[in-house]
C-alpha positions as CSV (number, residue, x, y, z in Angstrom):
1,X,102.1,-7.6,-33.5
2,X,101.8,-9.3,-29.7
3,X,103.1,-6.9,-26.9
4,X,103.8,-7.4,-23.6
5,X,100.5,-5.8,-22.8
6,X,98.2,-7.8,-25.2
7,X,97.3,-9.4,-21.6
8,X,95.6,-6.4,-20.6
9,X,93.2,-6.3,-24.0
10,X,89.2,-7.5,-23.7
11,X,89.0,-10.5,-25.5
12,X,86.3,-10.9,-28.4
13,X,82.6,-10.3,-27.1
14,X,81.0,-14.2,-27.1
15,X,77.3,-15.3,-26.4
16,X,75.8,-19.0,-26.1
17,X,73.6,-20.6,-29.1
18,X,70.9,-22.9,-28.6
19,X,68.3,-24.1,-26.1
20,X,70.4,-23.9,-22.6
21,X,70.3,-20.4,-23.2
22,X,66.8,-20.0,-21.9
23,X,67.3,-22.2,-19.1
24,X,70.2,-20.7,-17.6
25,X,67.8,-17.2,-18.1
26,X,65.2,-19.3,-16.2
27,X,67.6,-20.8,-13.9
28,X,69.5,-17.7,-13.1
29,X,66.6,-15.7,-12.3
30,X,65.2,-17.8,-9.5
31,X,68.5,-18.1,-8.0
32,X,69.5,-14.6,-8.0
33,X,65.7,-14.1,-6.3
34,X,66.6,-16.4,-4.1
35,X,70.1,-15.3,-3.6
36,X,68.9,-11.5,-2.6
37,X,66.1,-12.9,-0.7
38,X,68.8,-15.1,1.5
39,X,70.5,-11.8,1.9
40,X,67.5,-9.5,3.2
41,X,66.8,-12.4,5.5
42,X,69.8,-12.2,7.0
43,X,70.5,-8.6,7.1
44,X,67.3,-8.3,9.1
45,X,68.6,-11.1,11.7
46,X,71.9,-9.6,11.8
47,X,70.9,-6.0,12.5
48,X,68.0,-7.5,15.4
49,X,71.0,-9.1,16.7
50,X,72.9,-6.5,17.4
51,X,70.3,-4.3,18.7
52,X,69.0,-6.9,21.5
53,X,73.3,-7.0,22.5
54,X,73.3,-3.7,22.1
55,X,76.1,-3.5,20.3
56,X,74.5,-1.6,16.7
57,X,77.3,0.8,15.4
58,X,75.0,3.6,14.0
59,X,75.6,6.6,16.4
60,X,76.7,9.4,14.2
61,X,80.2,10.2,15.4
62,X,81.2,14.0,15.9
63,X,83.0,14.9,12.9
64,X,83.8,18.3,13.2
65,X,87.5,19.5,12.8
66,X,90.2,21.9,14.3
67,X,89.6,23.7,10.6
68,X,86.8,22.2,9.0
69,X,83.2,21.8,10.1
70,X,80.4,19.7,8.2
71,X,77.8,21.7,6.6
72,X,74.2,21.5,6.0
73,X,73.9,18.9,3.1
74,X,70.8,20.8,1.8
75,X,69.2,23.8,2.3
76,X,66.1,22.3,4.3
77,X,66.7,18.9,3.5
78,X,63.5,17.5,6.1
79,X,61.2,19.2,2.7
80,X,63.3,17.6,0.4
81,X,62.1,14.9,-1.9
82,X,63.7,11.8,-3.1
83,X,64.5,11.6,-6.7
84,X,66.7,9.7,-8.8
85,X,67.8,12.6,-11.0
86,X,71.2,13.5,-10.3
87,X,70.3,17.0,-11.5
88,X,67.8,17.9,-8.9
89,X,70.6,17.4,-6.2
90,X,73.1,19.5,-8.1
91,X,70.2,22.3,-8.3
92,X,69.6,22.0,-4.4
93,X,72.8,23.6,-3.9
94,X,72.5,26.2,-6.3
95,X,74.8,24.4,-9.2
96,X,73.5,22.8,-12.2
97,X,74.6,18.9,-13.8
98,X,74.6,18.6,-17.9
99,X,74.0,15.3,-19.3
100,X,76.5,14.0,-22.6
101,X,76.1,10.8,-23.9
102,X,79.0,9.7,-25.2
103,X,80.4,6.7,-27.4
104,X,83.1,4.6,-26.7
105,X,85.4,2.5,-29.5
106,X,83.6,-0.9,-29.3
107,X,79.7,1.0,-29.2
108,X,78.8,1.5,-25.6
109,X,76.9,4.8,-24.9
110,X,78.3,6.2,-21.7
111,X,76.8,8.8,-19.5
112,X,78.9,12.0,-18.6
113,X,78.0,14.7,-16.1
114,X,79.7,18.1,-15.9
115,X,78.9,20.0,-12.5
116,X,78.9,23.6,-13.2
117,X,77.8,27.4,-12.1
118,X,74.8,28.2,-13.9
119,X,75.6,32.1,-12.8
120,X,79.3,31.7,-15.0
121,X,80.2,32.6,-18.2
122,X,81.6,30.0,-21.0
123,X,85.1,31.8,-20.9
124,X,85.0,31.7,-16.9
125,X,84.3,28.4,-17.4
126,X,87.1,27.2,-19.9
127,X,89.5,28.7,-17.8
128,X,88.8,26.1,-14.6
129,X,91.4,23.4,-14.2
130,X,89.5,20.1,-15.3
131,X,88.6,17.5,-12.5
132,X,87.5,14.1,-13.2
133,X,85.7,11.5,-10.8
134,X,85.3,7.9,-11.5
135,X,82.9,5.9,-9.2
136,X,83.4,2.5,-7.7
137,X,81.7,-1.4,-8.4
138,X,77.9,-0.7,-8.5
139,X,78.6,2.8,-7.6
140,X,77.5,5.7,-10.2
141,X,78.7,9.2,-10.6
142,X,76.3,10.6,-7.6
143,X,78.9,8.9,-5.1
144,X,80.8,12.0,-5.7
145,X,77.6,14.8,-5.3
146,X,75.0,13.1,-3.3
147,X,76.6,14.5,0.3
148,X,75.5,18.2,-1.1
149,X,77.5,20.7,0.2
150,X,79.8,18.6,1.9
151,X,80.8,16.3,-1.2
152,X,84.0,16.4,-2.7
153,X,82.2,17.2,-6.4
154,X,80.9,20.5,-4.6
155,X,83.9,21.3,-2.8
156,X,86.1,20.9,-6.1
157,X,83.7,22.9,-7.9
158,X,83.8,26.0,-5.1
159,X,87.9,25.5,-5.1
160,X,87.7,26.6,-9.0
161,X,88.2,23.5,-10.7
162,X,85.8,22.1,-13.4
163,X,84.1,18.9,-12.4
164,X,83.4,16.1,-14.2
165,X,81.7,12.9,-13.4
166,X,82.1,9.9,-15.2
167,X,79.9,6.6,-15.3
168,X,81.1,3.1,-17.2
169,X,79.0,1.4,-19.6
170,X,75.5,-0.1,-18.3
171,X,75.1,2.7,-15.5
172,X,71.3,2.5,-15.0
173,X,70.6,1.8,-18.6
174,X,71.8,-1.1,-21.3
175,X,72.5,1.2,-24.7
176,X,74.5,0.4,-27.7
177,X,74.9,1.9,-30.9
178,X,74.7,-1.5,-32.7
179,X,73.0,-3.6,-30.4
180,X,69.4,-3.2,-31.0
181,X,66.0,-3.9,-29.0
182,X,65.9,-5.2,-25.4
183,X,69.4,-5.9,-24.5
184,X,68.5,-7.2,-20.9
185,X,69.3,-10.4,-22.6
186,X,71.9,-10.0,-24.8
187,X,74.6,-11.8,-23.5
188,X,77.1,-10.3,-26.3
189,X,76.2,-7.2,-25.0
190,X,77.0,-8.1,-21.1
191,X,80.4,-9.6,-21.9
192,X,82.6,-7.1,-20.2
193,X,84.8,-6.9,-17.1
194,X,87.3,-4.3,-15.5
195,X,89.6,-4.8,-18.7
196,X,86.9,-2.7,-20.9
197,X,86.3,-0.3,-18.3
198,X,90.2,0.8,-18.4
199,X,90.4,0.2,-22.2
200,X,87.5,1.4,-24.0
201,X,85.3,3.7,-21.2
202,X,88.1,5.3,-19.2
203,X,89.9,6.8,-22.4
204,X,86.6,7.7,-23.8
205,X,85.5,9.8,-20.9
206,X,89.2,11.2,-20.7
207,X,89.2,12.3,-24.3
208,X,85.9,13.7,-24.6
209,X,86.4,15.5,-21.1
210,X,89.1,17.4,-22.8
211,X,87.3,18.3,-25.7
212,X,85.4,20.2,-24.1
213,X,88.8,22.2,-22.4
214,X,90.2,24.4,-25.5
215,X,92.4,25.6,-22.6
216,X,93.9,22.3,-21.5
217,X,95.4,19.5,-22.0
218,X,95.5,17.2,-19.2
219,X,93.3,16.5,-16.4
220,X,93.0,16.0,-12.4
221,X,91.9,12.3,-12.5
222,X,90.3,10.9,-8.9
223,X,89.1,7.3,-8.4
224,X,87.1,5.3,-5.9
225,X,87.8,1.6,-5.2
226,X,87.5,0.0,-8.9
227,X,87.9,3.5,-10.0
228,X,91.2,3.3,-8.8
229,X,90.9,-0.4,-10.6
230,X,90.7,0.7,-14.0
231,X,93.2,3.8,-13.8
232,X,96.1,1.6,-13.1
233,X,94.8,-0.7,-15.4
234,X,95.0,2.2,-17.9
235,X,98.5,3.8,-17.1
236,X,100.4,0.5,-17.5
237,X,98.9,-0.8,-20.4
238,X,101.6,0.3,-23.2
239,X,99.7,-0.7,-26.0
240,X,98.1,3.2,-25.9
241,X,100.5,5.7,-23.6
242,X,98.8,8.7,-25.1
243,X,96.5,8.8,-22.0
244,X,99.0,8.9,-19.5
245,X,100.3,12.3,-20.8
246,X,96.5,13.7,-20.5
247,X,96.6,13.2,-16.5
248,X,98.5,15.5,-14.8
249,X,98.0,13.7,-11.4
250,X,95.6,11.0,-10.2
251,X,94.4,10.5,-6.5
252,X,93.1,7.1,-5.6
253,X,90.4,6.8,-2.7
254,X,90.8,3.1,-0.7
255,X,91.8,1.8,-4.5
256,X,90.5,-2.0,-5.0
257,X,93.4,-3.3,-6.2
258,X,94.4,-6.0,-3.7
259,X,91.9,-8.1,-1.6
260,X,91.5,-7.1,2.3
261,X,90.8,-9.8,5.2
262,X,86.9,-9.2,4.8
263,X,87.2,-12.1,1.8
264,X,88.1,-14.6,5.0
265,X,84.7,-13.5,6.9
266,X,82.0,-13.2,4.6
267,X,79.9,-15.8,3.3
268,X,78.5,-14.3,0.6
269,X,82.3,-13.5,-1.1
270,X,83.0,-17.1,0.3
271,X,79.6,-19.0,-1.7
272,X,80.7,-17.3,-4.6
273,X,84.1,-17.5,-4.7
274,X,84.3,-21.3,-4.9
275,X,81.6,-21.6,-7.4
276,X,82.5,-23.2,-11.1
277,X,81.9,-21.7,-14.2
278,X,78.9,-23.8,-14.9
279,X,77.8,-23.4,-11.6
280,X,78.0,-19.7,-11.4
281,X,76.6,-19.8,-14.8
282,X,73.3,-20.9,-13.9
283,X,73.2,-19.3,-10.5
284,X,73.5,-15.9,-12.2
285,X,73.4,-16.1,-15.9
286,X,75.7,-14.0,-18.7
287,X,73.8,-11.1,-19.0
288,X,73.3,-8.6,-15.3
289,X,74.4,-9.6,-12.1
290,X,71.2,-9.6,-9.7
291,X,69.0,-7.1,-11.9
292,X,66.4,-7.9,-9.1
293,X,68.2,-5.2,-7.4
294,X,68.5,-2.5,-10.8
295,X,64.5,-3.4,-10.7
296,X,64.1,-2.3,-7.0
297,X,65.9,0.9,-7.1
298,X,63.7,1.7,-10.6
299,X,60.7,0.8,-8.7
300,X,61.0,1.9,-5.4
301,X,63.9,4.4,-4.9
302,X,61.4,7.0,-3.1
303,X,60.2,5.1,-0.8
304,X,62.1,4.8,2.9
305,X,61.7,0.6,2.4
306,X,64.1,1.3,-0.3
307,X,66.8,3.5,1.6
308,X,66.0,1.5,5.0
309,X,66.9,-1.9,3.5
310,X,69.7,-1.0,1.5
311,X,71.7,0.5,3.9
312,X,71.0,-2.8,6.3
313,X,72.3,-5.0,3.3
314,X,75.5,-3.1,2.8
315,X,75.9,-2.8,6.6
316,X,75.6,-7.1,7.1
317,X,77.4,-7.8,3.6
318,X,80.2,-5.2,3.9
319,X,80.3,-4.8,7.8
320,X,80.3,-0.7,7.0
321,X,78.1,1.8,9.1
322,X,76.8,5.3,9.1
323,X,78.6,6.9,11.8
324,X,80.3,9.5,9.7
325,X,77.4,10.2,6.8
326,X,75.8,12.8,9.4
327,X,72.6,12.2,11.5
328,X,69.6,12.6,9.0
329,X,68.8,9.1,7.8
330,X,67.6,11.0,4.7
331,X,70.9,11.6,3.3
332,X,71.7,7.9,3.6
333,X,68.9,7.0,1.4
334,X,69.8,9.7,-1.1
335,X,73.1,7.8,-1.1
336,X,71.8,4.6,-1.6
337,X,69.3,5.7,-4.7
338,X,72.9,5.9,-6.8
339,X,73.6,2.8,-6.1
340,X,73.1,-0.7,-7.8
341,X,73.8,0.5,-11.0
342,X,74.4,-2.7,-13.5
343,X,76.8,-4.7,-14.0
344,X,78.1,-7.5,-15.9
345,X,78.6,-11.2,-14.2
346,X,81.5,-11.7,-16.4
347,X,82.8,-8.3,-13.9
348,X,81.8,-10.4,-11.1
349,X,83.4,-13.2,-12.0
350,X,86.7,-11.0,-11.9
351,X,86.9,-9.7,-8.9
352,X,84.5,-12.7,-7.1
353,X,85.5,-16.1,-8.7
354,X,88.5,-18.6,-8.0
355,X,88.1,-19.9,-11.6
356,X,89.5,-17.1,-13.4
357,X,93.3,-17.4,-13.0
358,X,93.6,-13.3,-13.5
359,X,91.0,-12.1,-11.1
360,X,90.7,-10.2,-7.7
361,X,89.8,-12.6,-5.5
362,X,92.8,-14.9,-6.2
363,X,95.6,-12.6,-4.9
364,X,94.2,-13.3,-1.4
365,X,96.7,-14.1,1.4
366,X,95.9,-16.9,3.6
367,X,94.0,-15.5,6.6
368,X,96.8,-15.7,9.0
369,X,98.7,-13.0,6.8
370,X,95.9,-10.5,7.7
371,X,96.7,-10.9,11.3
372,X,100.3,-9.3,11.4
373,X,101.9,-7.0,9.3
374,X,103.2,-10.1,6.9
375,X,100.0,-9.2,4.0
376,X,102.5,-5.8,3.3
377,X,106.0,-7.2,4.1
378,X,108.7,-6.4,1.9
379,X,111.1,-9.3,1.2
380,X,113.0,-8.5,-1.9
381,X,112.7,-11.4,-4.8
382,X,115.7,-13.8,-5.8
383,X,118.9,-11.7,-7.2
384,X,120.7,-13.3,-10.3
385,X,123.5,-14.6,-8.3
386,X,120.4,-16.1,-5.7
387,X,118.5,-17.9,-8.8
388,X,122.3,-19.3,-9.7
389,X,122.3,-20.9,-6.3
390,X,118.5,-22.0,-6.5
391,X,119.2,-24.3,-9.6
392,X,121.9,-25.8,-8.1
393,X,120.1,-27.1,-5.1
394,X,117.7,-29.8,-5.1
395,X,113.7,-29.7,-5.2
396,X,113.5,-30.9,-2.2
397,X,115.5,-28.3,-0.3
398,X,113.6,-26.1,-2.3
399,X,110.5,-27.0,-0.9
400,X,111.5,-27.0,2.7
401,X,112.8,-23.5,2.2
402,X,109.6,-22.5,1.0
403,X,107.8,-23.8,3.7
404,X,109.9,-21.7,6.7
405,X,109.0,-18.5,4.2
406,X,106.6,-16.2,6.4
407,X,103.6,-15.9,5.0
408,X,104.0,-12.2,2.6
409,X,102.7,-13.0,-0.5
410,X,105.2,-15.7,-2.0
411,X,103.3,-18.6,-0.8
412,X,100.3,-17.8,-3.4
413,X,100.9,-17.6,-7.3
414,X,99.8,-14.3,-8.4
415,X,101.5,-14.5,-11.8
416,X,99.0,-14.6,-13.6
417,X,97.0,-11.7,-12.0
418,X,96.6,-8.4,-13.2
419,X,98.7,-6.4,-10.3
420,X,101.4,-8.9,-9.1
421,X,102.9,-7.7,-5.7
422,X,106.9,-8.1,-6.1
423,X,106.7,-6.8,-10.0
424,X,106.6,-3.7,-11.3
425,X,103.7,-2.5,-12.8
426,X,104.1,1.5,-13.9
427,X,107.3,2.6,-16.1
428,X,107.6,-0.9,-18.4
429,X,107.6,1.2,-21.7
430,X,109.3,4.6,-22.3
431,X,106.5,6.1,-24.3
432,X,103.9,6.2,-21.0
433,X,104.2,8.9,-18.5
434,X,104.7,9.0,-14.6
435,X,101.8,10.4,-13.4
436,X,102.4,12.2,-9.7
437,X,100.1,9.8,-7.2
438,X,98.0,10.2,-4.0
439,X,96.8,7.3,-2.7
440,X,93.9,7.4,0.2
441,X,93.8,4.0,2.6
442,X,91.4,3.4,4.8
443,X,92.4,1.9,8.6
444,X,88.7,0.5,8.8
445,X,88.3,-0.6,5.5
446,X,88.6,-4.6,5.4
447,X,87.3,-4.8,1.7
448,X,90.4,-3.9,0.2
449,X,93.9,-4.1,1.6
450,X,95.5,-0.2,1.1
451,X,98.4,-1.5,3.3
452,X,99.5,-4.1,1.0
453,X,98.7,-1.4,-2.0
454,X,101.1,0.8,0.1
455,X,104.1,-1.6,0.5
456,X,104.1,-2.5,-3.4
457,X,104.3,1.7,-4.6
458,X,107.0,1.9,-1.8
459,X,109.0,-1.2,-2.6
460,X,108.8,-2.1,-6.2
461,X,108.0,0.6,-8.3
462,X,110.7,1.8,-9.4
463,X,109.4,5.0,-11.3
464,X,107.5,6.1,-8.0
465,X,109.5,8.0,-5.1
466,X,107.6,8.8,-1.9
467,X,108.1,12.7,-1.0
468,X,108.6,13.1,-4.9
469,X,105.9,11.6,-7.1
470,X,104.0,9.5,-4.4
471,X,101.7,10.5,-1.4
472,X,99.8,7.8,0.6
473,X,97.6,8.9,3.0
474,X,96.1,6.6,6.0
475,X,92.2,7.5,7.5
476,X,92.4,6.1,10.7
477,X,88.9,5.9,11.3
478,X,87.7,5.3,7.8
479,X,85.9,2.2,5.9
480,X,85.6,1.6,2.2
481,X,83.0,4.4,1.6
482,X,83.5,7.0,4.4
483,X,85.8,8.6,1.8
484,X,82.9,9.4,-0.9
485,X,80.3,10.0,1.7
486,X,81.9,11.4,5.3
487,X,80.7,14.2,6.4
488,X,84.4,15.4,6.6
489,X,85.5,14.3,3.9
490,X,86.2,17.9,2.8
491,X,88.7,18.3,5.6
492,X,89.9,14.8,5.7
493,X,90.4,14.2,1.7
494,X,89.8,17.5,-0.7
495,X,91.8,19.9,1.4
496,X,94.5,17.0,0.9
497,X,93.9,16.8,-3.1
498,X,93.8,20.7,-3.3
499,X,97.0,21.0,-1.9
500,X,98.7,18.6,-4.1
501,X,97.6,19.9,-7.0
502,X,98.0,23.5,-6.2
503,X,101.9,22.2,-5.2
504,X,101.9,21.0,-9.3
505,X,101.6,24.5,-10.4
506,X,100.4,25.6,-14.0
507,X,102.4,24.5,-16.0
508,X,101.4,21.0,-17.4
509,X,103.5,18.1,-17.3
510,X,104.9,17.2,-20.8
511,X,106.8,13.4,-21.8
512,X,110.1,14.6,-21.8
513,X,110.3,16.8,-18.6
514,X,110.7,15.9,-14.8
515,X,107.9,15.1,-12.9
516,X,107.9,17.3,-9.3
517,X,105.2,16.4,-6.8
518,X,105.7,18.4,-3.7
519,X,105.1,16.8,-0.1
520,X,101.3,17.2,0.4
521,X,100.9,19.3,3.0
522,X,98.2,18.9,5.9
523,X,94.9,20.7,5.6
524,X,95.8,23.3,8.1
525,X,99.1,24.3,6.2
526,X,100.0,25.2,2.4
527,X,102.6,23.2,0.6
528,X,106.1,24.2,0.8
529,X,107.6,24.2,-2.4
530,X,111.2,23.9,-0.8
531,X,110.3,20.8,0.9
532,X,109.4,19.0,-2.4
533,X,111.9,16.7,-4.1
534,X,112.7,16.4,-8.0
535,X,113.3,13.1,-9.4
536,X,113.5,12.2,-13.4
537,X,111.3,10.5,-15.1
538,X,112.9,6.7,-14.9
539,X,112.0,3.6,-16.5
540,X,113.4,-0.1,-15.9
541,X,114.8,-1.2,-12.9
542,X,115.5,2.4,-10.8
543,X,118.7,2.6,-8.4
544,X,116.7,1.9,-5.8
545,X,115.1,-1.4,-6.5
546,X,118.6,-2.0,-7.8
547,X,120.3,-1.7,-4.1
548,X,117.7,-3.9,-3.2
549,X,118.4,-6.8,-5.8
550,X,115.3,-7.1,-7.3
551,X,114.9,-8.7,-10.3
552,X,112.8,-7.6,-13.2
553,X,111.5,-9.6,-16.3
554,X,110.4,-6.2,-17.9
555,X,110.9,-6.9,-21.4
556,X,113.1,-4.8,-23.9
557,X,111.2,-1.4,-24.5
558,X,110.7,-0.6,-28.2
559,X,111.9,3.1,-29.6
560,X,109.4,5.8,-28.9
561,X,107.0,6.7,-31.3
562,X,103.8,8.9,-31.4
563,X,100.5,7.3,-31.5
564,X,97.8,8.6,-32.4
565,X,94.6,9.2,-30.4
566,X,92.1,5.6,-30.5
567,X,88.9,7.4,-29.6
568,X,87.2,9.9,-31.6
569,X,85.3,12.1,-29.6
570,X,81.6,12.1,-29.6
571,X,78.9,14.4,-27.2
């Protein structure tokens, strides 16, 4: 029976027949080659550039604080080799990493890391409060670990909690219970975007997680940039609440859910962006997106080529720099060896391309929005009474009206996208759960627009209160990956995330109680309990988006019902 969610559902896998499947495999390779080739190039000339104007941006900034200092990464981290086991770093600072490989719904085998003391017991173990990290876009679970000591997977782990790591399909590896031989070029296999990762991987980690917890049940779920994607994603999709009542909170760090200014100034984003489907098709194929680059890291991860040229890439592409990783050039390349994992072009074509009417890329603002505070304006949508009125008046009145409208997100159509600004996404069906929030935006970071992210949680969510169930944090001197791999990001972030989730207490969250999230407190204070405010659990259109006169189309909600779990758990 069609919901109002079936919108949010992967559609059936598909793959081409016939003889223009080789040539867009011959094709595609040659212009991805070329592609990365053009990018290298261009990296080098930018970064030569800047060095002869003497403008390069890759002094390591101080990054010590009133109550937090930046540790040693390693213990003697000049003797340290590079590897691209995740374990060996997890050993260097005296913890261990176990491997599960786990199976989602529709057959893709997932990699799952649990960071743990080697030195505890099983009971000590099953009593720690359960953690989960989810990486980013070509990001792997070692975002979270590769910083050593001062990585929020290490700090978590030292606070008491029990970390786990997640990884979506592909990672480093194509596998697939069905799917047999080389699956490089299976294009049925590669037919997946951010819709899978929140419906099929996301619950799968989340459910096996847990049944490893005979003490819990619910989890600490953190996100980084698509991360963050996927989780929202998976809390408003109605079609399977269940999984909203195993996260007792979620934190989002610089969450990629709306387009920042960078899309204006890059070329790259730009080229791509107005590419056609049969265009894109044979510039990159249906299978991976650039493997050139899954084939580098395979081939030549150890060697300082490797870590030297990846981190001028992401610097020209991204406009990023290493002022707060630390001062040893060899933790950057460590970071930069969990990087590239694989992914699908059908994912790219999400968040990159203008042809598909639901992706990323087309909830951009026009660049002058970027340029004022007008990209995170609140102006509320038409009241009843005001769509009365409209239908009265002529289309051309219409249109002039329009046109005097500043420029806040009503000029573009973002119906048809997966996170529209002026509706409500969370709270559309009684049966999912509020989950308490903390949202980390980045000043710096131009990739993503956490302001406009901001504005929307503040504005139209009804079943979201700031000082209740919401926190949103700003980093004023943070870009997109400063919060995974700052030196203080301890201080800045995990002292911010321990706090809130100390504030939740013990007790766990169940669907028919109030959800409390106290006002996080600074790092240098505990949270005040008595400063915290207590809201109900509300769905609809709340009071306060009522005052406001905003209109809703959420349709009627259906009587509550338990559904059962859609993953069985595998290890």
């Amino acid at each position: 029976m069609a919901t109002q969610f079936d919108y949010l559902t992967p559609p059936p896998k598909r793959e081409n027949r016939g003889s223009s499947k080789i040539w867009i495999r011959v094709f595609s390779n040659v212009a991805s080659f070329l592609f990365v080739y053009c990018i290298m190039v261009g990296s080098l000339f930018y970064e030569l550039g800047q060095r002869i104007a003497g403008i390069a941006t890759d002094k390591t900034k101080d990054n010590t604080m009133p109550n937090f200092t930046p540790r040693q990464p390693y213990k003697n981290i000049k003797k340290m080799k590079i590897s691209n086991d995740l374990r060996f770093y997890a050993q260097e600072i005296d913890l261990d990493l176990e491997v599960f490989k786990i199976t989602t719904e529709d057959g893709f085998i997932l990699t799952l890391h649990h960071l743990f003391d080697p030195k505890e017991t099983q009971e000590q173990k099953d009593a720690r409060t359960p953690i989960l990290l989810q990486h980013g876009l070509l990001s792997c679970s070692g975002a979270f670990l590769t910083a050593g000591h001062n990585s929020l997977a290490c700090y978590f782990q030292e606070e008491g909690y029990d970390v786990w790591l997640g990884n979506n399909r592909s990672w480093f590896e194509a596998v697939h219970s069905e799917y047999e031989g080389n699956l490089k070029h299976n294009e049925k296999y590669w037919d997946w975007d951010v819709r899978d990762f929140a419906y099929y991987d996301l619950p799968c980690i989340i459910d096996n997680v847990l049944s490893h917890k005979p003490n819990h049940t619910q989890l600490i779920l953190g996100g980084h940039s698509q991360g963050c994607t996927q989780t929202v994603l998976l809390l408003k999709n109605g079609n399977f609440p269940e999984h909203s009542h195993k996260l007792k909170a979620v934190f989002f760090l610089c969450p990629a859910i709306f387009p920042g200014s960078l899309f204006h100034h890059r070329t790259f984003i730009k080229f791509i962006h107005a590419m056609g489907p049969t265009t894109y098709k044979f510039f990159f194929g249906k299978t991976a997106f650039l493997p050139i680059l899954g084939w580098a890291r395979r081939n030549l991860y150890h060697t300082t080529l490797f870590g030297w040229t990846s981190y001028l890439m992401f610097k020209y592409l991204f406009g990023w720099n290493s002022s707060k990783w630390g001062s040893d050039k060899k933790i950057w390349h460590i970071h930069f060896v969990f990087n590239v994992s694989y992914v699908s072009t059908k994912l790219m074509n999400w968040w990159l391309s203008e042809w598909v009417p639901e992706g990323f890329s087309n909830q951009l603002l026009p660049k002058k929005a970027y340029m004022s505070e007008e990209h995170c304006a609140f102006t509320p949508v038409n009241s009843a009474a005001d769509a009365m009125e409209a239908e009265q008046a002529s289309v051309v009145a219409l249109e002039e009206a329009e046109a005097e409208l500043p420029v806040n997100g009503e000029l573009i159509d973002d119906s048809k996208t997966f996170f529209p600004y002026k509706r409500e996404w969370f709270g559309l069906d009684e049966k999912i759960n509020t989950v308490p929030m903390l949202i980390f935006t980045g000043k710096l970071d131009y990739l993503v627009d956490g302001d406009r992210l901001a504005s929307h949680m503040r504005h139209y969510e009804s079943a979201y209160q700031e000082g209740s169930n919401l926190k949103i944090v700003e980093l004023d001197d943070y870009s997109h990956l400063d919060v995974v791999w700052s030196e203080d990001a301890i201080g800045r972030v995990g002292y911010v995330v321990h706090d809130m989730i100390k504030g939740l207490g013990s007790k766990e969250v169940t669907e028919n109680e109030k959800v409390i999230v106290p006002e996080v407190a600074q790092p240098s204070t505990t949270a005040n309990p008595t400063d915290s405010l207590s809201i109900p659990k509300e769905n609809g259109i709340s009071k306060k988006l009522k005052e406001r006169q905003v209109a809703s189309d959420i349709s009627e909600k259906k009587e509550s019902s338990t559904l059962p779990s859609r993953f069985e758990v595998t290890v």
